[in-house]
C-alpha positions in Angstrom: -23.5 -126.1 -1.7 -22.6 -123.6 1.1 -25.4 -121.0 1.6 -23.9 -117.6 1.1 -26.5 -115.8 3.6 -25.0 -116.8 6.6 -27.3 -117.3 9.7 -27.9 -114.5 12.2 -26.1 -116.2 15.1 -22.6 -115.5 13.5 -21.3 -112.3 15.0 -20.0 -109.7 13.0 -17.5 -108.5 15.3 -16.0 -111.9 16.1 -13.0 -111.9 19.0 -9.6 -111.9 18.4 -8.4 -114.6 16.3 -4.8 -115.6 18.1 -4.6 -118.2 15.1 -4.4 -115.4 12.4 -1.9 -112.7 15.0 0.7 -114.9 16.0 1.3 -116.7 12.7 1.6 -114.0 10.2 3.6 -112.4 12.8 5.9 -115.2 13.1 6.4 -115.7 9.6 7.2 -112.0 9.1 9.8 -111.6 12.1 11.0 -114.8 10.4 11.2 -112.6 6.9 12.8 -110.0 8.9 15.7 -112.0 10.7 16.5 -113.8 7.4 17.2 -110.2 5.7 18.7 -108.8 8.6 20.9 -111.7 9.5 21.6 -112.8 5.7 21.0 -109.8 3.4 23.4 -111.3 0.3 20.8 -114.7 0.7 18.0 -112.7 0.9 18.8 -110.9 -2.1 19.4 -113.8 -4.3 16.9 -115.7 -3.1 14.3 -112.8 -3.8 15.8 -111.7 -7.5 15.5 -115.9 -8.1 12.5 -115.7 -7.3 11.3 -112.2 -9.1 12.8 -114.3 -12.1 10.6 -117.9 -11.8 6.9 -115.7 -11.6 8.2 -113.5 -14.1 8.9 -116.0 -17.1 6.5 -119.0 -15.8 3.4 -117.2 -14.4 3.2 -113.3 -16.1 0.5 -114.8 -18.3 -1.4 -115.5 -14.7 -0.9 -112.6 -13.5 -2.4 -110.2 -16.8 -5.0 -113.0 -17.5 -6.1 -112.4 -13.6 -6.2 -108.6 -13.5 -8.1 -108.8 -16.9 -10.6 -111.1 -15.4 -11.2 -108.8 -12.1 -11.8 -105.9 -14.1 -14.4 -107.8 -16.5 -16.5 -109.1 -13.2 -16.3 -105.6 -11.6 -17.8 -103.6 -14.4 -19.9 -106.8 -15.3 -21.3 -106.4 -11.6 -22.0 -102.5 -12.0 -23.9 -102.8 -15.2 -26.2 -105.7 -14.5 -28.8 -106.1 -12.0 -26.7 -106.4 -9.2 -25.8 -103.1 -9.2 -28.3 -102.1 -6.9 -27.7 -104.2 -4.0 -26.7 -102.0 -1.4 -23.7 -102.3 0.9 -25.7 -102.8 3.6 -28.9 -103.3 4.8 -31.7 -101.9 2.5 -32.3 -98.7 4.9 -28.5 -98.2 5.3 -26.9 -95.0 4.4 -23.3 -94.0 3.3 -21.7 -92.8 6.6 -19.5 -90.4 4.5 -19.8 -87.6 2.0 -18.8 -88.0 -1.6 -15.6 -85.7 -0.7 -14.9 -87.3 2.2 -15.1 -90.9 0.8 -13.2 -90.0 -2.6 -10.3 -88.5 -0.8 -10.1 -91.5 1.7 -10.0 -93.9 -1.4 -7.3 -92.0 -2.9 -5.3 -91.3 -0.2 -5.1 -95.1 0.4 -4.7 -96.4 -3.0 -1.8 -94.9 -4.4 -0.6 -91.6 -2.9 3.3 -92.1 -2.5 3.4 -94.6 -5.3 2.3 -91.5 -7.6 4.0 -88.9 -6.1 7.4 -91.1 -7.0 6.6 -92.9 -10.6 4.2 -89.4 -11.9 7.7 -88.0 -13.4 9.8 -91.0 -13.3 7.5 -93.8 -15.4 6.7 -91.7 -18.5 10.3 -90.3 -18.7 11.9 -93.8 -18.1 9.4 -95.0 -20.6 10.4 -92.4 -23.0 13.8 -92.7 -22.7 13.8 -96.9 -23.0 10.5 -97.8 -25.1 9.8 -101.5 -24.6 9.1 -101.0 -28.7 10.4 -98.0 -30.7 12.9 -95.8 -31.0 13.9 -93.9 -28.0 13.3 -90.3 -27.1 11.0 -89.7 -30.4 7.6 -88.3 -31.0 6.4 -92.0 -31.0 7.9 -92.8 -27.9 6.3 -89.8 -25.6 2.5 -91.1 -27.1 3.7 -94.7 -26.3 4.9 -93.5 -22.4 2.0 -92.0 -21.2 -0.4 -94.5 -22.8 1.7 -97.1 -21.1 1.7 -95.0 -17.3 -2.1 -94.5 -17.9 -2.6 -98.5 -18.5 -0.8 -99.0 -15.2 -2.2 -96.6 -13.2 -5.7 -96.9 -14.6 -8.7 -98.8 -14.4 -6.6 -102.4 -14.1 -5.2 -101.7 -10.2 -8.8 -99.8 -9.2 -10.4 -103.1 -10.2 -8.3 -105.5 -8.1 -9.0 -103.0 -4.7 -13.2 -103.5 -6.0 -13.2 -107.0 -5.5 -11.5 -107.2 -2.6 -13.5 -104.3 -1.6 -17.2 -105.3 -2.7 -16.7 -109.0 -1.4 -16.0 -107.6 2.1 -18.4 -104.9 2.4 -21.3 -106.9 0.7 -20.7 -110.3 2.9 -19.8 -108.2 6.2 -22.6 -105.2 6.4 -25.3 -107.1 4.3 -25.1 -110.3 5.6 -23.0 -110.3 8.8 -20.4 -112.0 8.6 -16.5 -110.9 9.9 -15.0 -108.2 8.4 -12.0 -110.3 7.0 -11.2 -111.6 4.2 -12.6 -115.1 5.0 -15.9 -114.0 4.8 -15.6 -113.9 1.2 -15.5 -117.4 1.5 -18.2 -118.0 2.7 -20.2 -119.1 -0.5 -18.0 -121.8 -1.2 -16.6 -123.4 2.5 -19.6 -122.4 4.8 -19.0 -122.4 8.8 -15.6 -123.6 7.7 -14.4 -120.4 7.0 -14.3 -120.2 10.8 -11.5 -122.9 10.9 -8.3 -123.7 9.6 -9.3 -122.4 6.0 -10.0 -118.9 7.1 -6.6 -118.7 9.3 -5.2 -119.6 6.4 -6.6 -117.0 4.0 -6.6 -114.0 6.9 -2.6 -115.1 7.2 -1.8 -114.3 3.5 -3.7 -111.4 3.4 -2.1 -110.1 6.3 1.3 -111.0 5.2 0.4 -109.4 1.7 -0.8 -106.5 2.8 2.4 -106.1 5.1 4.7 -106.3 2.1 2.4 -104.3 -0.7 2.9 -101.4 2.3 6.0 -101.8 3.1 6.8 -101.6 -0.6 4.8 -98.1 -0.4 6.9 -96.8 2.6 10.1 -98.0 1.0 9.8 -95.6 -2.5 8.4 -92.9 -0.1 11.7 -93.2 2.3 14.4 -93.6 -0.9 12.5 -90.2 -2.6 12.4 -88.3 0.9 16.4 -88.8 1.3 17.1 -88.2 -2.4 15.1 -84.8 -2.1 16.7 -84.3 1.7 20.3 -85.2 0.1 19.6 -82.7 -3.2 18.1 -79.8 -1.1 19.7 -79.9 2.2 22.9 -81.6 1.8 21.7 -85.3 4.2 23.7 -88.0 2.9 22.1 -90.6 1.3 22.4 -94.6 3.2 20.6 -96.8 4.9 21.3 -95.0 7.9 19.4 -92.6 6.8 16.8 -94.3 5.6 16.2 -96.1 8.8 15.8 -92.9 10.9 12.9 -91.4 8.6 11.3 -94.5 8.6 11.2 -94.2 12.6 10.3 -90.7 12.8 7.4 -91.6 10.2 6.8 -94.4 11.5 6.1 -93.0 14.7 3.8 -90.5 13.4 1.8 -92.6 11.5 1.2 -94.7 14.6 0.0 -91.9 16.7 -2.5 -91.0 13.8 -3.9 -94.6 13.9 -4.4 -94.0 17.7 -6.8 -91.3 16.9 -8.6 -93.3 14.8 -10.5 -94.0 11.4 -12.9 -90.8 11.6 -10.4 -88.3 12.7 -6.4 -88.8 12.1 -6.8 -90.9 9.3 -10.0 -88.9 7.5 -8.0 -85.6 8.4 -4.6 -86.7 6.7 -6.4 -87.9 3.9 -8.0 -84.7 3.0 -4.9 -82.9 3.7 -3.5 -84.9 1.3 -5.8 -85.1 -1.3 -6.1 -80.9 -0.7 -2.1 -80.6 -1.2 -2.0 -83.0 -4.2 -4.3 -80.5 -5.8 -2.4 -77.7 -4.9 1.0 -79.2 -5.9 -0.7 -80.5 -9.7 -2.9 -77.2 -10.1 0.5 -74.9 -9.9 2.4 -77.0 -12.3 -0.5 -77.0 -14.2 -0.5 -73.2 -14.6 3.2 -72.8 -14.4 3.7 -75.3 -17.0 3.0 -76.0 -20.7 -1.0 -75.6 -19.9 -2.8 -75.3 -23.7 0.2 -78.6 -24.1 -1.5 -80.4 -21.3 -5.1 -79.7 -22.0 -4.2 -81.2 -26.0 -1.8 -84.0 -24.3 -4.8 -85.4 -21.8 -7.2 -85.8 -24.3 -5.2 -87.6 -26.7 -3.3 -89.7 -24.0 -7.2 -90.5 -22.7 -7.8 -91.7 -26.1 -4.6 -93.3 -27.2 -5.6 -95.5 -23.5 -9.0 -96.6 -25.1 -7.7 -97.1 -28.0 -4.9 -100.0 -27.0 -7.1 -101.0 -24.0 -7.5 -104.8 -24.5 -4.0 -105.0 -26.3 -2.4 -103.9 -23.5 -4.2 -105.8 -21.1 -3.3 -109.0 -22.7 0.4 -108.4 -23.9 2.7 -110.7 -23.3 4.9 -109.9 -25.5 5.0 -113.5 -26.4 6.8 -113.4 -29.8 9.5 -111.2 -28.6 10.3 -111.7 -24.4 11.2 -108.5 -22.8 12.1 -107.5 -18.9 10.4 -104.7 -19.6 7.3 -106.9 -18.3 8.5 -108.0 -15.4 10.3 -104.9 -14.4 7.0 -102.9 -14.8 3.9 -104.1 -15.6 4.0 -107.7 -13.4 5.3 -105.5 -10.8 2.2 -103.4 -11.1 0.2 -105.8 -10.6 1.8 -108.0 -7.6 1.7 -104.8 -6.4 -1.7 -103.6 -6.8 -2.8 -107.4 -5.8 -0.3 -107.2 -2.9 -2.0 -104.0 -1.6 -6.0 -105.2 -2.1 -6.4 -106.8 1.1 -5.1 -103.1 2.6 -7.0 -101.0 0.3 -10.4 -103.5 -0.4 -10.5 -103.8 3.6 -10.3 -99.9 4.0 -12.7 -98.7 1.1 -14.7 -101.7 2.1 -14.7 -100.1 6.1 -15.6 -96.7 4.3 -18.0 -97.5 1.6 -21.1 -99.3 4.0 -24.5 -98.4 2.7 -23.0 -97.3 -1.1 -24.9 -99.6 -3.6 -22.8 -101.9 -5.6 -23.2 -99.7 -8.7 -22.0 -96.6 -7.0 -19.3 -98.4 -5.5 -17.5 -100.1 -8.6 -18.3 -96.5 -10.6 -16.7 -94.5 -7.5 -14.0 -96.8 -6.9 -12.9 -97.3 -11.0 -13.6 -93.8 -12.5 -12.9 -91.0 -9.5 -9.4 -92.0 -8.4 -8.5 -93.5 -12.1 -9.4 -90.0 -13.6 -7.8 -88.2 -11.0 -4.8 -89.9 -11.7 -4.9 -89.9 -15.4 -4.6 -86.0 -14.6 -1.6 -86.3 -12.6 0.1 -88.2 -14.9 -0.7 -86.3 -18.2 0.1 -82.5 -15.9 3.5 -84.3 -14.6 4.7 -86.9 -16.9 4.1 -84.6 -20.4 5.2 -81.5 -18.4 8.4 -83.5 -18.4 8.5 -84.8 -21.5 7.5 -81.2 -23.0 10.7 -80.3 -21.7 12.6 -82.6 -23.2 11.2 -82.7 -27.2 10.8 -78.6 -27.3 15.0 -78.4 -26.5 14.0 -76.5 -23.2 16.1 -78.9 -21.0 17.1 -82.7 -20.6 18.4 -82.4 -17.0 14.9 -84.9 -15.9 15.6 -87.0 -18.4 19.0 -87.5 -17.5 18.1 -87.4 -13.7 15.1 -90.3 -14.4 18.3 -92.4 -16.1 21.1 -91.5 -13.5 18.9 -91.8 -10.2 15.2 -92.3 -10.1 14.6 -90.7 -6.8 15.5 -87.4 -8.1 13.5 -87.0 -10.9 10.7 -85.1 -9.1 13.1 -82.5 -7.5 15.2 -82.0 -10.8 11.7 -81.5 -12.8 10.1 -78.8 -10.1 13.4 -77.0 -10.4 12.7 -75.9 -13.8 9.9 -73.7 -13.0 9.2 -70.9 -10.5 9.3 -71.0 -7.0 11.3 -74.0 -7.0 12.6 -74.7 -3.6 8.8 -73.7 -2.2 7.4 -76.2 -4.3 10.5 -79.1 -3.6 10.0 -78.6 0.1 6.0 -78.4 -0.1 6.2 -82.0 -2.2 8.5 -83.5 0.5 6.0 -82.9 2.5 2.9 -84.3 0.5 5.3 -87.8 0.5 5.5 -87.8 3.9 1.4 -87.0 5.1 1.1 -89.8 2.4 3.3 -92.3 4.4 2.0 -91.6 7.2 -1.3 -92.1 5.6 -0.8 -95.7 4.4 1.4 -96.7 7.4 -1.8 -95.7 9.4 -4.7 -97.0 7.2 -2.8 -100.3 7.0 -2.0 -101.0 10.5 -5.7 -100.6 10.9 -7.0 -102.8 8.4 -4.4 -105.1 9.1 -5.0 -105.4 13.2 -8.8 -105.6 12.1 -7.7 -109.1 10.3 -5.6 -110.2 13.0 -8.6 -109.6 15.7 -11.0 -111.8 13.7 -13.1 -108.5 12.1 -13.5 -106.6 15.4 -13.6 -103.0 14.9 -12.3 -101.7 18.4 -9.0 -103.4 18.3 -6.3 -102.5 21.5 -4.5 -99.7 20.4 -0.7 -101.9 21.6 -1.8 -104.4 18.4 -2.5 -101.2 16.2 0.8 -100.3 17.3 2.7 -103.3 16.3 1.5 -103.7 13.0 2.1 -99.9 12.0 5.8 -100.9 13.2 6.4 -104.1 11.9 5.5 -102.4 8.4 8.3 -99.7 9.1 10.5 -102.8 9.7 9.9 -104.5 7.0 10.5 -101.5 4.7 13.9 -101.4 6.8 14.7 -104.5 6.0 13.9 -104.4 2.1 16.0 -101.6 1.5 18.7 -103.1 3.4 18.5 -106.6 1.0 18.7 -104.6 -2.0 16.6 -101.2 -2.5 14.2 -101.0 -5.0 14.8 -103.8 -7.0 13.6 -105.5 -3.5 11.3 -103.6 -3.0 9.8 -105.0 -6.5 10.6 -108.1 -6.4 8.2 -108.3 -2.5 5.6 -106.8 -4.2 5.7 -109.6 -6.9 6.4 -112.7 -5.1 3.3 -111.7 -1.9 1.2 -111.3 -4.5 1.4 -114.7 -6.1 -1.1 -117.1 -3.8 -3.4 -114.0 -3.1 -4.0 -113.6 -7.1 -5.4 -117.2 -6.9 -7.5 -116.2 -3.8 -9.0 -113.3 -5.4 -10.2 -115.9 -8.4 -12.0 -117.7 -5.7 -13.1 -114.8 -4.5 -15.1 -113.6 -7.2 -16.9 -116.7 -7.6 -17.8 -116.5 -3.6 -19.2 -113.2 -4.3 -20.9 -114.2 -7.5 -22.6 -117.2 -5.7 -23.6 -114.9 -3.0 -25.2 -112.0 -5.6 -26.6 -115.1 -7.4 -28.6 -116.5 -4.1 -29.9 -113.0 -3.4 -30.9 -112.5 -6.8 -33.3 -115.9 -6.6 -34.2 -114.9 -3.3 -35.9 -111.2 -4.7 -37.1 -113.3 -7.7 -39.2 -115.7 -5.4 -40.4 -113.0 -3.1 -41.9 -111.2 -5.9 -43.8 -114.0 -7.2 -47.1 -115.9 -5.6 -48.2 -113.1 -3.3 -51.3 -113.4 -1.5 -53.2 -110.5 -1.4 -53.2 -107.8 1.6 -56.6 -107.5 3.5 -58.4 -104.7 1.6 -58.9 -101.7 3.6 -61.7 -99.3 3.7 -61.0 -95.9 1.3 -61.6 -93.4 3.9 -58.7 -95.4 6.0 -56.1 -96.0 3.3 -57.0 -91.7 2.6 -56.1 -91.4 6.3 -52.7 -93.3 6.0 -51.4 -91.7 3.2 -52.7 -87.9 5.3 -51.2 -89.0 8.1 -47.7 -88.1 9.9 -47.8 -89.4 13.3 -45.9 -88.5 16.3 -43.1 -90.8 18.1 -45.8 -91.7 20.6 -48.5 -92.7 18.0 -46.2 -95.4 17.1 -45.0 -96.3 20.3 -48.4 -97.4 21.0 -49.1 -99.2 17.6 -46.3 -101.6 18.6 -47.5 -101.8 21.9 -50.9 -102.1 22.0 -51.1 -104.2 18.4 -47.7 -105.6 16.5 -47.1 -107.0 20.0 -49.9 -109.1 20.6 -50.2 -110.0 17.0 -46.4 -110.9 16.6 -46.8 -112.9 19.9 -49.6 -114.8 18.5 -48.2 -115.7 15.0 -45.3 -117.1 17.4 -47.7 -118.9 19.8 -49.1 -120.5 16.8 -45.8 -121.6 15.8 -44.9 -123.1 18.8 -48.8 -125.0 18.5 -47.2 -126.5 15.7 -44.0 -127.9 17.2 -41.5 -124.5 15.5 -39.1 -122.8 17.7 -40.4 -119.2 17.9 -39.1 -115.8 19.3 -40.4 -112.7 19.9 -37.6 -110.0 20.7 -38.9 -106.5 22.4 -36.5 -103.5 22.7 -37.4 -100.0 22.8 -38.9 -98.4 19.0 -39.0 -102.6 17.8 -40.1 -105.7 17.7 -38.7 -109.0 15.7 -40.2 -112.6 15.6 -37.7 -115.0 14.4 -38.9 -118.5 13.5 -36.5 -121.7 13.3 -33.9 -119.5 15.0 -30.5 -121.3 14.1 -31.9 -123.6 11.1 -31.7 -123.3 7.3 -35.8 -122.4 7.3 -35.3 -119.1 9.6 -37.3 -116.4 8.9 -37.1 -113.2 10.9 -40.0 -110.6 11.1 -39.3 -106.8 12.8 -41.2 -103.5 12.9 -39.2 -100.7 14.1 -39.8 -97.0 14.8 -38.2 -95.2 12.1 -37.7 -90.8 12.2 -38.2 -88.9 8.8 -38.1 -85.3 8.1 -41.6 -83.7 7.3 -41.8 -83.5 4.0 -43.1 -79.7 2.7 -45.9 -80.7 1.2 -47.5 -82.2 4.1 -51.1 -82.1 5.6 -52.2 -80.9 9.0 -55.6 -79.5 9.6 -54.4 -76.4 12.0 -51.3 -74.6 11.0 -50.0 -74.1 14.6 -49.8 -78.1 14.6 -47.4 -78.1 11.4 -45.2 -75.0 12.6 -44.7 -77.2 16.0 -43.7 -80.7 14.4 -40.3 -81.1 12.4 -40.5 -85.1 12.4 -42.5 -87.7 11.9 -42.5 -91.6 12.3 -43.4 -94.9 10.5 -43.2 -98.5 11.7 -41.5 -100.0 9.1 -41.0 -104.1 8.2 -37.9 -105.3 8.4 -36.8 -108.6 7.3 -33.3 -109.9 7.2 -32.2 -108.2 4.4 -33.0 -105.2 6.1 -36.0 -101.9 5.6 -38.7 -103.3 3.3 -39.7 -99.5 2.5 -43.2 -99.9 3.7 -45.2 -98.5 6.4 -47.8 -101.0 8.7 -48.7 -98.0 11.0 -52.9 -98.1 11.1 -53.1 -101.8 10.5 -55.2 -103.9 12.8 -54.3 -106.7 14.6 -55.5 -109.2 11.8 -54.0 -107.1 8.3 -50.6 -107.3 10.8 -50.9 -111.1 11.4 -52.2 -111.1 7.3 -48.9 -109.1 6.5 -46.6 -111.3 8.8 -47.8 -114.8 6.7 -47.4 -113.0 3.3 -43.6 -112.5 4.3 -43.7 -115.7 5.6 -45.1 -117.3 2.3 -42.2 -115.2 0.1 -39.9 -116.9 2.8 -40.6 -120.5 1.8 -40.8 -119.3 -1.7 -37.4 -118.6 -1.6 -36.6 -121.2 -0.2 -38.0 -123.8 -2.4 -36.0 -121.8 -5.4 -32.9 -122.5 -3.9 -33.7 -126.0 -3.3 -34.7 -126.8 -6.6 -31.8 -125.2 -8.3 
């Protein structure tokens, strides 16, 4: 059984992998000539297709999405939970703001923009049980737009999500999506496996995206063609994707922490803006009534819906909308895991499944109850049918028909067009980031020419799906990519449960059979807890003692035939034993900096108003901070506190062992 805590040694920023770049490209400029050069073939072969996964494997598909959404919120709620994302000391690197409005910028932004008007009206107007247009039918629409919209598609991005950021900042392995892997294949994930998994989540992710920029470019020309007269085609198409596309790349350029963070608070700001004024415009006490109810009409049919097949009585209606759901939410986890994964280091695992489920899933339940039942109000209280008839004649046009029925109309259309666009541009950025970050093995800093490529080969493929058949193409990509990476994601979450699992015996074995720390005098132990020492205090403790004494713990080693290090850098110190070897331990102090704390102790006053810091030299194992302080010890508590961690070491080890 592979070890899931992979050694040291493997780096977490590993080079490019060549492997992974040059054969998902090749398949997908393969994909791309076929459409281009045979779009009637490409259309029948991808409809064919749509049709096989649709009768023969819909039960996989709902049976998989339930599963990932069970082993999320089974994670969150048990004692997992706390595991951090990270190292023990790590820290989020973003605010709560900054991180929600990244994870729903990514997610879902021109995917809701287009279906918030267009699903519950279409729903309304063609039930998949009931009569249309009736009392019955509006419930039935938005409880079926909250169910695909909801907690199901948040829960496929977690796993993705939590296996990359636990595996890659905890235990430092690559961030790709062979890391996951790890658990169950070992070093092998470095090998023809791993190429294998990166390829299809690069090619997934390609598709799920392009999907994305397809809807966005077929509503930007409807609302150009309905506002300012630019003929719909493909021609047309094909130039906004360019100019997009183009912007999107120079956004990427700039970067994670400032194009990309930037657009998506823009976006998330004017999302607000454009809900809040149809909000207050619209039917408002109608909305407040119809969220609530929708909210509980969604708990109430939760499992139901989540395992309907409609098995006694077959309908395309599944395969038109909910299987395409979730292809494409499963098609777009790689993207969206490997981003929220990127932006979610030092979150614990409870925060992240609770963040990642309830902030954008409620945030979209409101868009869908102030857009979808402002439309539908329109239709059952005789007030207009003009979205109802646009949703049926041309889907595109639903939003600009249903903003046209309230104030400042053309304001509002244009300032929508240009929400879908910063959206695009958005996810064409965010993915040809995460995607170049596969392609180069998990490095980070990857050369802005590959960032380039990707964020136009997704534009091209968009192109290319449109030209093979629009959105039924678009549909039917999202499906069939999703297919092998639905079976991944099974493996997945039994990698990451084996990993959670050997951590879990690895606390339960250092917290058992503990030899006891040298005693120290009261008077000293009353002068640790008083004490706040100065950066050059603890300079000298690791000087002057944790050196020599780490240095003789490793001499002794050596004695007794064990590799031993002892690594010194400025502010820290780590002994590594067995470097390399399943029995390696590691050992570090480091300087740490902490705010003084108000209630702190100084016998002068003009020492406390001079000092805003103070320092502890911490243990680190490698797991991370151990949260306690060995400033003050003497040489022999030090060597004393080095064998304890030692002893919890083999402990651990002899769990694992006899499991």
């Amino acid at each position: 059984m592979a070890d899931p805590t992979p050694p040291e040694g493997v780096p977490a920023t590993a080079r490019p992998d060549r492997v992974v770049a040059l054969w998902a490209g090749a398949l997908i400029v393969a994909f791309v000539l076929f459409g281009a050069l045979a779009p009637d073939a490409a259309s029948t072969t991808f409809s064919a297709a749509q049709d096989w996964i649709t009768s023969e494997l819909g039960w996989f598909y709902l049976l998989a999405v339930a599963c990932f959404l069970i082993f999320v919120v089974g994670l969150a709620a048990s004692s997992h939970g706390r595991v951090r994302l990270g190292p023990n000391h790590s820290e989020p690197e973003f605010s709560y703001g900054a991180w929600f409005a990244m994870l729903f910028s990514a997610g879902m932004g021109i995917g809701l923009v287009f279906f918030g008007v267009a699903e519950p009206v279409t729903h309304f107007m063609a039930p998949p049980e009931g009569d249309p247009a009736s009392i019955a039918a509006a419930r039935a629409a938005m409880r079926l737009s909250y169910f695909h919209w909801g907690l199901h598609a948040w829960a496929i991005y977690a796993v993705i999500g939590l296996s990359l950021a636990y595996f890659s900042f905890r235990h430092g392995l690559p961030l790709t999506l062979r890391s996951a892997l790890y658990p169950l294949v070992g070093e092998r994930i470095h090998g023809p496996i791993g190429h294998a998994v990166d390829i299809f989540a690069v090619i997934g992710t390609m598709f799920g995206v392009a999907t994305s920029l397809g809807l966005g470019v077929l509503q930007v020309n409807a609302g150009l063609s309905h506002m300012a007269g630019v003929p719909v085609g493909f021609v047309t198409q094909v130039i906004l994707i360019a100019v997009i596309t183009a912007m999107a790349t120079l956004s990427v350029v700039s970067g994670l922490d400032r194009g990309i963070r930037l657009l998506s608070n823009a976006n998330l700001i004017m999302a607000g803006l454009l809900m809040a004024f149809v909000f207050v415009v619209g039917p408002t006490t109608f909305l407040l009534r119809a969220f609530v109810q929708n909210l509980g009409g969604y708990i109430d049919q939760f499992a139901l819906r989540t395992f309907n097949m409609y098995a006694y009585d077959p309908k395309d209606w599944l395969g038109d909308w909910t299987l395409f759901y979730w292809g494409w939410w499963i098609a777009w986890s790689p993207f969206v895991g490997m981003f929220i994964a990127r932006i979610s280091r030092g979150r614990t695992i409870r925060q992240f499944v609770l963040g990642v489920l309830l902030v954008p899933a409620g945030f979209t339940f409101a868009w869908m109850t102030v857009f979808g039942d402002s439309a539908l109000h329109l239709h059952l209280s005789g007030a207009t049918e003009a979205v109802s008839q646009a949703v049926q004649q041309d889907v595109t046009l639903s939003l600009f028909v249903f903003l046209e029925q309230f104030p400042l109309s053309l304001v509002s259309s244009w300032f929508a067009m240009l929400l879908i666009v910063t959206f695009f541009v958005t996810s064409a950025d965010s993915a040809a980031l995460v995607v170049s970050t596969i392609a180069a093995g998990g490095r980070e800093n990857v050369p802005v020419s590959q960032r380039i490529f990707w964020a136009a080969s997704s534009g091209v493929i968009a192109a290319v799906l449109l030209a093979t058949g629009g959105l039924q193409a678009l549909q039917t990509a999202a499906i069939v990519s999703a297919l092998p990476f639905a079976a991944m994601m099974l493996l997945i979450c039994y990698g990451l449960w084996r990993g959670l699992a050997r951590e879990g015996l690895r606390h339960s074995a250092f917290a058992q059979n503990l030899p006891p720390r040298l005693a120290r005098s009261w008077q000293r132990q009353l002068h640790g807890i008083l004490s706040y020492p100065r950066r050059e205090e603890v300079h000298a403790f690791l000087r002057d003692v944790a050196a020599p004494a780490l240095e003789a713990v490793a001499g002794e080693l050596r004695g007794r035939g064990l590799q031993a290090e002892l690594h010194q850098r400025e502010g820290g110190l780590r002994l590594i034993s067995m470097p390399g070897a399943p029995e390696e331990f590691h050992y570090g102090l480091r300087l740490r900096e902490y705010a003084l704390p108000s209630f702190s102790y100084f016998e002068t006053a003009a020492e406390a108003q001079q000092r805003e810091h103070y320092y502890r030299a911490e243990v680190f194992l490698e797991d991370g901070s151990q949260d306690y302080d060995v400033m003050g010890l003497t040489r022999e508590e030090l060597i004393q506190d080095v064998l304890s961690q030692y002893d919890r070491h083999f402990q651990f080890l002899h769990a694992v062992r006899a499991r």
